[in-house]
C-alpha positions as CSV (number, residue, x, y, z in Angstrom):
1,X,50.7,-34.5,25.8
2,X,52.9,-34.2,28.9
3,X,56.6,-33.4,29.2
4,X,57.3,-36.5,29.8
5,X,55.9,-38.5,27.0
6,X,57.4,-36.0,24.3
7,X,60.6,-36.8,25.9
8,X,60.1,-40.5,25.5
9,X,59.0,-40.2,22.4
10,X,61.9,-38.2,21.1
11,X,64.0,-40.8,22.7
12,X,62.5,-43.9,21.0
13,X,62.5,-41.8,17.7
14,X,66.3,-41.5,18.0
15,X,67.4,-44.6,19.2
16,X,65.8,-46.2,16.4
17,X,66.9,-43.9,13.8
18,X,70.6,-44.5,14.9
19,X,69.7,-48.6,15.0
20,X,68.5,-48.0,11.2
21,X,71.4,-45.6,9.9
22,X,74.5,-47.0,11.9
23,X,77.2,-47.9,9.7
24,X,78.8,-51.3,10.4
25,X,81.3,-51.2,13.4
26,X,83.8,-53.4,11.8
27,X,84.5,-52.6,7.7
28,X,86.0,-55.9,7.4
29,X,82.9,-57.8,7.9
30,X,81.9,-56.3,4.8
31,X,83.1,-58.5,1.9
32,X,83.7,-58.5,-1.2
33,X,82.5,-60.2,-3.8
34,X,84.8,-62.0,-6.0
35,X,84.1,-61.1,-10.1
36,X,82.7,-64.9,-10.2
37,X,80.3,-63.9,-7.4
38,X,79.0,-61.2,-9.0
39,X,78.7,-63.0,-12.4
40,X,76.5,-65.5,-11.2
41,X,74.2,-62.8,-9.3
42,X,74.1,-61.0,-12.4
43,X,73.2,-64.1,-14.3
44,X,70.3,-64.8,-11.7
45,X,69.0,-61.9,-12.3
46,X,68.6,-61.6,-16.3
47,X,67.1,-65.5,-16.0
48,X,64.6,-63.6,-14.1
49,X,64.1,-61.2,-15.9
50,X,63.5,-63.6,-19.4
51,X,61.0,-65.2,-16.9
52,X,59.1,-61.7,-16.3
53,X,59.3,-61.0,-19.9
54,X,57.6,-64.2,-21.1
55,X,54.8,-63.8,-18.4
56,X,54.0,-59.9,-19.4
57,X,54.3,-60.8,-23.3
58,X,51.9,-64.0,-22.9
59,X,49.8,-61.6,-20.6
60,X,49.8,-58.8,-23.4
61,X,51.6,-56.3,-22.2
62,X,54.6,-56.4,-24.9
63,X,53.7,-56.0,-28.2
64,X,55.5,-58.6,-30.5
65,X,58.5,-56.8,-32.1
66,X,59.3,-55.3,-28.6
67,X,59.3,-58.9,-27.0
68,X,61.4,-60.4,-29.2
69,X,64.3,-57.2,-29.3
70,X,63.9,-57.6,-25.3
71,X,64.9,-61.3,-25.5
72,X,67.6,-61.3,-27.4
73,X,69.7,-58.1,-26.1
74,X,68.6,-60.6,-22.2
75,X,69.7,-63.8,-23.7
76,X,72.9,-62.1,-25.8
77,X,73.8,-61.0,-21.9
78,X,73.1,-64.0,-20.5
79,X,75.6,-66.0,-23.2
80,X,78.6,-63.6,-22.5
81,X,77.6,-63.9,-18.5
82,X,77.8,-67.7,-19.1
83,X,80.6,-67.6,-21.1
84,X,82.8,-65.5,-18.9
85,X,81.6,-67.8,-15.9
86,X,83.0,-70.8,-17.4
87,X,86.2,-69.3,-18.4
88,X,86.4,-68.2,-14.6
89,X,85.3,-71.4,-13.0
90,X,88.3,-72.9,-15.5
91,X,90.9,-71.2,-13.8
92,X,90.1,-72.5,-10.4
């Protein structure tokens, strides 16, 4: 390889590692969620995961008694998420 190419190379691998790894130029941009916000992202995520769980029991891969300990420690999370979420979305 010539000088030149090695150079240009090295170049391109920097530039893009400073495109990937540069921190946001203004921290305000950044916001933050609100506890409501995060409730109902953590709610998404455990219906999805009851979703997974059905599939990979009805597919085998849980044996019975595991299943059903799964679902209920996901659905006891998903009452107090929806409980908290209404209490929230009441004082709005």
């Amino acid at each position: 390889m010539s000088t030149l190419t090695l150079i240009a190379a090295a170049l391109l691998t920097l530039v893009l590692f400073a495109y990937t790894f540069w921190p946001e130029r203004n921290p305000l941009a950044q916001t933050t969620k609100t506890r409501l916000e995060f409730l109902l992202e953590r709610k998404t995520q455990v219906y999805e995961n009851l979703r997974d769980l059905n599939f990979e029991f009805r597919s085998g891969k849980y044996p019975e008694q595991e299943y059903g300990e799964q679902r209920t420690i996901l659905e006891q999370e998903a009452a107090l998420l929806l409980a908290e979420i209404e209490v929230l979305q009441k004082m709005r």
